[in-house]
C-alpha positions as CSV (number, residue, x, y, z in Angstrom):
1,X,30.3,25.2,10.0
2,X,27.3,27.4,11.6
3,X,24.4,28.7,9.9
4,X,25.1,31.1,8.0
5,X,28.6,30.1,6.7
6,X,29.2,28.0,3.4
7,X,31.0,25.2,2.4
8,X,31.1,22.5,-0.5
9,X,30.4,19.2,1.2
10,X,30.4,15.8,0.5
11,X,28.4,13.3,3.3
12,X,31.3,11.3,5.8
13,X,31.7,7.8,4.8
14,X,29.7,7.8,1.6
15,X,28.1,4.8,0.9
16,X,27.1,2.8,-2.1
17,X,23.7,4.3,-2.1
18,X,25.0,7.8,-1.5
19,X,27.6,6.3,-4.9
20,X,24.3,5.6,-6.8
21,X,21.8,8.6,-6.1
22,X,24.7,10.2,-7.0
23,X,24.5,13.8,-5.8
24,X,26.5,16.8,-5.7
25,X,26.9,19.3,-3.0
26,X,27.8,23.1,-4.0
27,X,27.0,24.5,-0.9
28,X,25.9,22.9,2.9
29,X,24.5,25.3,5.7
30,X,22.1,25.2,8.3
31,X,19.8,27.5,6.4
32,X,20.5,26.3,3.0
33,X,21.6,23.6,0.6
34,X,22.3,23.2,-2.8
35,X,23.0,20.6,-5.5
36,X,22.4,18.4,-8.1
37,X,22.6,15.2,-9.5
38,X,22.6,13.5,-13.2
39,X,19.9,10.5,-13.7
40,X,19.7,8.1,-16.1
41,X,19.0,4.7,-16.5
42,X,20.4,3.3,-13.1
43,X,17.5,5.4,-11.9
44,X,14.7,3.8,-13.6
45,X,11.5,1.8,-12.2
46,X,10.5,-0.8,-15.0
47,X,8.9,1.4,-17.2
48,X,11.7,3.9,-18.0
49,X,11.1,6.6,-15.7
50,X,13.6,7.8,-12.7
51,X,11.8,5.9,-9.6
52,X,10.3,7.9,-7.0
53,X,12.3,6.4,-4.4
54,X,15.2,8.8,-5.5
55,X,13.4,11.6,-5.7
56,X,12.7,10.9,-2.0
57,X,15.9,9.7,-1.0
58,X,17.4,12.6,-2.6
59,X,14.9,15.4,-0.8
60,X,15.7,13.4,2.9
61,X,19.4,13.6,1.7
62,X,19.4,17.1,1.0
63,X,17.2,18.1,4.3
64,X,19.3,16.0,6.4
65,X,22.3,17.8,5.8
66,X,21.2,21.3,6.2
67,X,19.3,20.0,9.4
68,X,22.7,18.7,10.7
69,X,24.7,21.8,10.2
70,X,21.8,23.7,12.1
71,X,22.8,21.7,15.4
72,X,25.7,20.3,14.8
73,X,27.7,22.8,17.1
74,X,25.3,22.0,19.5
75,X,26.3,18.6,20.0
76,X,23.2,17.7,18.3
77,X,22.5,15.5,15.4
78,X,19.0,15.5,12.9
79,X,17.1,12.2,11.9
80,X,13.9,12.3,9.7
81,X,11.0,11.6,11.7
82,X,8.7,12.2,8.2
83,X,9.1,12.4,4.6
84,X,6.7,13.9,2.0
85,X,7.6,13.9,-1.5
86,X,5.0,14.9,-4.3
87,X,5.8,14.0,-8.1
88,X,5.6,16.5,-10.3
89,X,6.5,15.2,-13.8
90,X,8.0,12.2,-15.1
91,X,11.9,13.1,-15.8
92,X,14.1,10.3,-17.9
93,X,17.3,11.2,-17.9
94,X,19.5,15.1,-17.4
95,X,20.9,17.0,-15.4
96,X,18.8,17.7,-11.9
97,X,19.2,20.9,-9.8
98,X,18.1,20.4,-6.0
99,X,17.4,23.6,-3.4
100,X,16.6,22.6,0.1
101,X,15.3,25.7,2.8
102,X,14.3,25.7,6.1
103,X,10.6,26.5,6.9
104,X,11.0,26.2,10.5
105,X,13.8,25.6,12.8
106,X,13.1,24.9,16.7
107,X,15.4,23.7,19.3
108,X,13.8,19.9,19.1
109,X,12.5,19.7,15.5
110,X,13.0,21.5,12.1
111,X,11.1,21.6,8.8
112,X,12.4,21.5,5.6
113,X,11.3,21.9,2.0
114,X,13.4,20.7,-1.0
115,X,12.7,21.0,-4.5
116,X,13.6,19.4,-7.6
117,X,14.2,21.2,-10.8
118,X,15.2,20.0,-14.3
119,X,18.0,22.0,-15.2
120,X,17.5,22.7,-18.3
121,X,14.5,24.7,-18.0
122,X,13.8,25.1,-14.3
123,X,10.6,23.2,-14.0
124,X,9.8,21.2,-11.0
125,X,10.1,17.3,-11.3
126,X,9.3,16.8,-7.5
127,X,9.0,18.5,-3.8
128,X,9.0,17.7,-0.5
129,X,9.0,18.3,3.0
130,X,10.8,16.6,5.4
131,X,10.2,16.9,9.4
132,X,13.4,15.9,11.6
133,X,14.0,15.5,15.3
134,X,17.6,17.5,17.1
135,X,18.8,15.1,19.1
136,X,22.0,14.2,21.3
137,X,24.8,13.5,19.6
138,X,26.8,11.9,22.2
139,X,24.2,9.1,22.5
140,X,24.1,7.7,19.6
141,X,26.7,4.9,18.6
């Protein structure tokens, strides 16, 4: 898949974390992704409220994969080198839509921004931006 084509995708080898964050890919390109996920009370810190650490999770998810389709027909692969995630609101349970852009792509690092909306009515539960390095493929194991 190159840049500008589009795709549903689902990550290779899901996990039992990728199970659990439970996200949903409509579309997967290098210069955009799209999605969402339903929260509830598997999500919750102590106190009731979906933990942060999935917002974050989700936002690195999200940047990740648009980051890989950038290079991956370079031979290339993209790793988070930082994450940045701001809390908007606190958000219970629903259904969660998630957009994630490029701000700038380079040929050894790209930046992306994801946000976080409640479905709905649109408003913004989280952001972030996540930095990532392009590197080789073929050395990595």
């Amino acid at each position: 898949m190159t840049a500008s084509s589009s795709t549903t995708a689902e990550p290779e080898g899901e996990s039992a974390f990728m199970r659990l964050l439970g996200a949903h890919f409509d579309e997967a390109r290098g210069d955009r992704v799209t999605g969402w996920l339903e929260v509830g009370a598997d999500h919750h810190q102590p106190w009731g409220l979906v933990h942060g650490g999935v917002f974050t999770a989700i936002i690195e998810t999200f940047a990740t994969i648009g980051a890989y389709q950038a290079v991956k027909d370079r031979g290339q692969l993209a790793v988070g080198v930082s994450n940045v995630t701001d809390f908007l609101r606190p958000q219970r349970e629903g259904r969660l839509n998630v957009v994630a852009e490029p701000i700038q792509q380079g040929r050894t690092q790209q930046l992306w921004q994801v946000v976080i909306t409640r479905a709905q009515d649109g408003k913004a539960v989280a952001r972030g931006q996540v930095r990532l390095q392009n590197i080789d493929a073929s050395t990595q194991t």
